[in-house]
N, C-alpha and C positions, 0 to 999 in steps of 0.2 A: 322822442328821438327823431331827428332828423339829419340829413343824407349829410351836414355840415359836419356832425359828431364823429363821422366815420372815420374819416384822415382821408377824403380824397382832395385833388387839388382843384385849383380853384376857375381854371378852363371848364373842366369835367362837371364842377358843380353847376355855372353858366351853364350846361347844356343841360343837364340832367331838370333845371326847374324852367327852360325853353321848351322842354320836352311834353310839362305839365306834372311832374313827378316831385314832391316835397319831402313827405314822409317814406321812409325804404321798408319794404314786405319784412315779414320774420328771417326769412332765408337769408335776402341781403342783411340784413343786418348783423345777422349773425355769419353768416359768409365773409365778406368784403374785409372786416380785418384783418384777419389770419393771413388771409389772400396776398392783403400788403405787406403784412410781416413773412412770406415767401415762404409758407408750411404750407406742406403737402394738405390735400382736402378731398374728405367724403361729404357731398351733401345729399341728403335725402328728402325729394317734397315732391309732394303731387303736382301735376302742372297745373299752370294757373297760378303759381306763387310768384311769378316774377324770376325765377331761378334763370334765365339768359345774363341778364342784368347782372347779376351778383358775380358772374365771372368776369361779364364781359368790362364793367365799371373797374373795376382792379388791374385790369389787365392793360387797360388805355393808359393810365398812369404809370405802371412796370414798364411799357413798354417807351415811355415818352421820352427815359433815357437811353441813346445807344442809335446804332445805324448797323441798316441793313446791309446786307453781299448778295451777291446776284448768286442767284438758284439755292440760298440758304435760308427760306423763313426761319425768323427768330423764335417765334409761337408756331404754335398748332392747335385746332378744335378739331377733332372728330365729331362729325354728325353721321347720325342711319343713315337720312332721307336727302336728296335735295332742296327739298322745302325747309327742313330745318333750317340747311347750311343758307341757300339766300335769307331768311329772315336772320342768323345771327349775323350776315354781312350788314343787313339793314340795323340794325345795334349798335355797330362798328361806325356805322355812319352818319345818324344820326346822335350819338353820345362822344364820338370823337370829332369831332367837325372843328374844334378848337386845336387840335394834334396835328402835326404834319405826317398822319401813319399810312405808308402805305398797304395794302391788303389784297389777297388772291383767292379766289374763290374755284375751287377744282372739284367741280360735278362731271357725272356723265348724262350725256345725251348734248351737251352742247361740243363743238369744236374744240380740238386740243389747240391748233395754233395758236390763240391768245392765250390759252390759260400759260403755255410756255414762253411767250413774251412775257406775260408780265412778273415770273420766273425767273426767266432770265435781268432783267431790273433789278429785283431783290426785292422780298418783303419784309414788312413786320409780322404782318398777322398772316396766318395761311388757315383758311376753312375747308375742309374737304370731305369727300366720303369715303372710307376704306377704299372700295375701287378704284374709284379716279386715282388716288394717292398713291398706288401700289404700282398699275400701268404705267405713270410717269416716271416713279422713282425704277421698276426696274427699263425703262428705258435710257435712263441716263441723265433727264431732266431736272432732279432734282437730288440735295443731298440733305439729309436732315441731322449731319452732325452738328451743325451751329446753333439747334432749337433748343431751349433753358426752359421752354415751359408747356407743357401739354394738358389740354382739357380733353376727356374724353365724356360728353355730354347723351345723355338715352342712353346710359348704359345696358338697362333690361330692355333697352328695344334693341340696340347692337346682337346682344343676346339671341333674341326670337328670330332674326334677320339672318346668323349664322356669320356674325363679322368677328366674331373671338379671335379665332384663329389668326385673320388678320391684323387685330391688335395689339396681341403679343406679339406679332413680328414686326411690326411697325416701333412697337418700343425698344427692341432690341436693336431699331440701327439708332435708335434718339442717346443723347449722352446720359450716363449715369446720373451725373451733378445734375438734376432738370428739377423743377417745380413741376409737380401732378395734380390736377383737380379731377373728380370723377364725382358726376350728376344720374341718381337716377330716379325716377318716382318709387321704384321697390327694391330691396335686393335679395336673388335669389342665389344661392350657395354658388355658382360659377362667376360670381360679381364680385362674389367674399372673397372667393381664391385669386380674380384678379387683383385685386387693391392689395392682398398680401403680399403679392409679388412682385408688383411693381410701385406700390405707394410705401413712400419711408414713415412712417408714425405722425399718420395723417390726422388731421381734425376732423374728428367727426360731428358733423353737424345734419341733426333733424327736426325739422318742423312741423312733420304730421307724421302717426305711425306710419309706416311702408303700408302704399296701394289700399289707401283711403279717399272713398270719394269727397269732396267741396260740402260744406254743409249747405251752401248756398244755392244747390242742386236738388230739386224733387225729384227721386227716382219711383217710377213705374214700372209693373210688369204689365202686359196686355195680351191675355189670352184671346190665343185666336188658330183659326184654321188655317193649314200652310197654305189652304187654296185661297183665302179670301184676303191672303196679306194685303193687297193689294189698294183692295177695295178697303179695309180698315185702314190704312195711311193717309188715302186720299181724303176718310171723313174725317182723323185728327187734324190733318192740315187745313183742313176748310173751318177749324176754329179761330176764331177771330183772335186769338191769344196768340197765335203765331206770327211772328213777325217774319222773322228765316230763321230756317233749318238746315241740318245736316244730318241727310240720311244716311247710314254707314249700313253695308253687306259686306259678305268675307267672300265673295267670287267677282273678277271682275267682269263675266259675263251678266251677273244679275245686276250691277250699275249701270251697265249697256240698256237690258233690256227695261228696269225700272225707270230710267231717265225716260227712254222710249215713249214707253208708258205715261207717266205723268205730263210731258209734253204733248200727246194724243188727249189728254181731257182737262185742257186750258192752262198748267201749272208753268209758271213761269221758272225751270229748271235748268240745271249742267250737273254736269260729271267731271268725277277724275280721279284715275285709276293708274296704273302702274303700266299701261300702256301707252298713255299719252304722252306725247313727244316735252321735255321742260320748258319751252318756248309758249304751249299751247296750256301745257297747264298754269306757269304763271298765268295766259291770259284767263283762263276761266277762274282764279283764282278773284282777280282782280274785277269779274263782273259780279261776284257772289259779293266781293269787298263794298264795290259800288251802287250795292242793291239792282243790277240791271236782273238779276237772277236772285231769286230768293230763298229760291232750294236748291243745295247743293248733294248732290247723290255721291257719294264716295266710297273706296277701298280703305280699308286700313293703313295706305299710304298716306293719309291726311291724320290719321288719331295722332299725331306724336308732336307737339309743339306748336304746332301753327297756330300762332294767337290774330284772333280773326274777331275784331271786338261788336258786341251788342247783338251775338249769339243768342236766340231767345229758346231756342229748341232742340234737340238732338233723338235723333229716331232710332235706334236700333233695328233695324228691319229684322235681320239676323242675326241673333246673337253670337256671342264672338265667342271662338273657339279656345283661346288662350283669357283666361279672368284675367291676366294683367291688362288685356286688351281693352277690358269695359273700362278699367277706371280711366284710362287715355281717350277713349271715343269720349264720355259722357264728359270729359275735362272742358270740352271745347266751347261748353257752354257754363257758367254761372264765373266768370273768369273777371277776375280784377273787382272784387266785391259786387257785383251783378248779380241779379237771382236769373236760374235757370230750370227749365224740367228736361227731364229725361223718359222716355218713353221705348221698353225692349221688348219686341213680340215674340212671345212664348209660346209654341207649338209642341205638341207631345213628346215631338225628339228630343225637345231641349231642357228636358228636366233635369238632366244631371250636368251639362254646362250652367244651367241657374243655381243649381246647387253649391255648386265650383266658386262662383262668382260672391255667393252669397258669405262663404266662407272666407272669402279673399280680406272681404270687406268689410265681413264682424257684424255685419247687421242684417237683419231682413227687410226684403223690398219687398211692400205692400203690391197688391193688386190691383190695375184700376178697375172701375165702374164702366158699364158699358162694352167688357169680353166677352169673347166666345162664352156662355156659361155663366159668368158674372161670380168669377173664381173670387174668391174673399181673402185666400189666402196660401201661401207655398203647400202647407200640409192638404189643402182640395186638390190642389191641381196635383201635387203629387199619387195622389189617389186618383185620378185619372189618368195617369201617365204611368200606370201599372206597367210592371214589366215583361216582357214580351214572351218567354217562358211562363209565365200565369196565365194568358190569351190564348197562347196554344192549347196548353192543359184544358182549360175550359171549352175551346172549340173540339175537342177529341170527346170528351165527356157529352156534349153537345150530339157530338154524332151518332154516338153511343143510343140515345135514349132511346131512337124511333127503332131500333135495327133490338133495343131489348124487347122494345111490346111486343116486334113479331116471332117474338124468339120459339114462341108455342107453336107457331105454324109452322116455323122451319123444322123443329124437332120432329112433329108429323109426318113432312115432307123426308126427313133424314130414317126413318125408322119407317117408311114405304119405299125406300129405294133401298135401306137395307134385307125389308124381307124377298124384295124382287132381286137384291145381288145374290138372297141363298139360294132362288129358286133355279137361278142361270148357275148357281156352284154346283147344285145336287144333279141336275142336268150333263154338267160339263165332270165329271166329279172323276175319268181315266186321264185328263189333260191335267199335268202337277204344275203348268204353268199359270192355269187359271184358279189353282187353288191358291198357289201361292198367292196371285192377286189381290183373291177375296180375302186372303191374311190380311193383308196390307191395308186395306179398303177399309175392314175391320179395326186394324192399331190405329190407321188417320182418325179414324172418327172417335175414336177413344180421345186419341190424342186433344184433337178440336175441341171437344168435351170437358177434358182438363184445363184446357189453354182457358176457353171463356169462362170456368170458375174461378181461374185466377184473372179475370177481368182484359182477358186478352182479346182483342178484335180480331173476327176469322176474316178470309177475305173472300172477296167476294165470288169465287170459283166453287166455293166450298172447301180449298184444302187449306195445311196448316200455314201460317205466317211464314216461316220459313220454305214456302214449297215440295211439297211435297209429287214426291213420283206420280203421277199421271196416263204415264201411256203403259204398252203391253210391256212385259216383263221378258228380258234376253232369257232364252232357250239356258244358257250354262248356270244364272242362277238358280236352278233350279235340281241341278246335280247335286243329289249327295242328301236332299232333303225328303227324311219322311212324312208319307201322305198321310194327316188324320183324317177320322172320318166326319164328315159336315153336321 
């Protein structure tokens, strides 16, 4: 099969084989029809399938008849990220170039002023983020009653991002009568509930189970010390097998200070994290693209779409806290039939995120050669990464042992301070305050006696675990109590 079989026209197809593209991925293929026949659509594929394209190719064609009104895009795509949304611009541009479509692109972090010029124009295609879209529309800029067709693209990243909310209200000002597509690499039950609610008896099309990694991907674990991350990164990278990387952390101070880092001991790096302004991160985008930089350090701001071609490596520094998360990071590499590896450093905390991940996925990731330990397998390392209520347990019994061997001397010691409290009672024997004492003194050590046959630790004063009375005894307790004899 090839992209001619589909039904697109013949503009579209000029571009698509200027592009270098012949043959269409499973997704497109099975996408792109339906798409023209104007039924609603679910698709589900890991990234890396080509899944931009399959909407974006359909859409250049729907959209090639008709004219635009100023402040009413025709379309709409919902993206997470702005990386996604400039690269589906870039789609737009490169696959329509034959079309006379024009298109607006509404991120945050740059200027509104253009974005509302070119708004005000009118477009065909409108790409945006929930935010940007929401600020404009309730400003007055824009009105989305004229829009017939909505993509909502990373659906389970919208999701994890906390854009839902937004979404449902954004559908509610679009018109009923509209074409829906919704893209996601997994779906988890508040995706289902979307699509029943706003898609009409949609197409469901999937090409790999949900949140499945690329076969064309080697996944590693790499056990290692939290302290020596560091120092284990730098000696993967200094394999000759890497060409560039992308290293992903889930904090953006540790993309700060690792970038730091590997620039400090010759590593030709950047970063880019959710603080960096959109201006700066295109540009560091673009020196990772042009090899000026070969390691790229990153947030999770980068796992989701960004096809970045001839990716040889992907790091997990830190495992990622959401397992939808891994299959999106490690996506970034083995993309467009490429082989790639995967490499995620597993510290003690992180046994039950690997665990997580490993269910996500339906398989197990081997261990590499040359960790901490030289782990062989999930089931070692789990056994090392015993649970923390076991460690305590054992440290208490631990403490336990030296404080039994002296247990005979202390008993000694406790039964000479006993006979020396009779001799101070026999003594004192008209004072009923100090008899009562020696009661006391008497019931504690009884007590104490009980306590550590039931394996109870005394502390270290000599009284009971709970504290027991100590000082001299109030005058009134002692009203009303008869004295026996010593």
């Amino acid at each position: 099969m090839n992209f001619a079989d589909l039904g697109l026209s013949e503009e579209l197809l000029k571009a698509v084989t200027e592009a270098g593209y012949d043959t269409p991925t499973p997704i497109q293929a099975q996408a792109i029809p339906p798409v023209l026949m104007m039924r609603d659509l679910i698709g589900i594929a890991q990234t890396g399938t080509g899944k931009t394209a399959s909407f974006v190719l359909p859409m250049i064609d729907i959209l090639a008849h008709g004219r635009s009104r100023a402040r009413m895009p025709r379309s709409l795509i919902l993206e997470p990220t702005r990386e996604l949304a400039a690269q589906v611009a870039e789609n737009f541009e490169k696959y329509g170039k034959y079309h006379k479509l024009s298109m607006a692109l509404l991120i945050g972090g740059v200027s509104m002023g253009d974005q509302v010029k070119a708004l005000e124009k009118g477009v065909d295609v409108l790409i945006a983020t929930p935010g940007r879209l929401m600020d404009l529309f309730e400003r007055g800029n824009i009105l989305l009653t004229g829009c017939g067709l909505l993509v909502i693209d990373e659906a389970d990243r919208m999701l994890d991002m906390g854009f839902i909310p937004d979404i449902e209200n954004i559908c509610t000002k679009l018109p009923a009568n509209r074409q829906t597509l919704l893209f996601s690499a997994t779906m988890p039950p508040p995706i289902k509930k979307l699509s029943d609610k706003f898609l009409t008896n949609p197409k469901y099309v999937e090409v790999a189970r949900p949140a499945t990694a690329s076969a064309n991907i080697t996944q590693w674990l790499v056990k290692v010390d939290a302290r020596k991350k560091r120092e284990k990164l730098r000696s993967l990278l200094r394999d000759g097998n890497v060409t560039n990387a992308i290293v992903f952390c889930n904090r953006k101070s540790t993309v700060r200070e690792l970038n730091k880092s590997l620039r400090s001991h010759g590593f030709a790096s950047g970063e880019i994290h959710g603080d960096i302004d959109q201006n700066a991160r295109i540009a560091e985008l673009e020196r990772f693209k042009s090899g000026e930089v070969n390691i790229l350090v990153a947030s999770d701001v980068a796992a989701r779409g960004l096809d970045i071609k001839g990716v040889s490596h992907v790091f997990n520094f830190d495992a990622p806290w959401h397992p939808d998360d891994y299959v999106h990071r490690i996506g970034r590499t083995g993309r467009a039939g490429a082989k790639g590896a995967a490499y995620t450093f597993v510290t003690k905390d992180d046994a039950e995120a690997i665990d997580n991940i490993q269910k996500l996925i339906g398989t197990a990731i081997e261990y590499a050669s040359g960790g901490e330990g030289e782990a062989d397998s999930a089931q070692d390392f789990a056994e090392d990464a015993a649970p923390a209520d076991r460690k305590r347990r054992k440290g208490r019994s631990d403490r336990r042992d030296p404080q039994d061997k002296a247990e005979p001397r202390r008993s000694e010691g406790r039964q000479g301070e006993g006979r020396q409290g009779e001799g101070k009672q026999a003594e004192g024997r008209q004072a009923g305050g100090r008899r009562a004492e020696g009661r006391r003194s008497e019931s504690g050590r009884r007590g104490e006696e009980e306590g550590r046959s039931r394996g109870r630790h005394p502390d270290v004063d000599g009284t009971l675990e709970d504290g027991a009375w100590n000082g001299p005894v109030p005058a009134f307790l002692t009203i009303g109590f008869a004295t026996q004899p010593a």
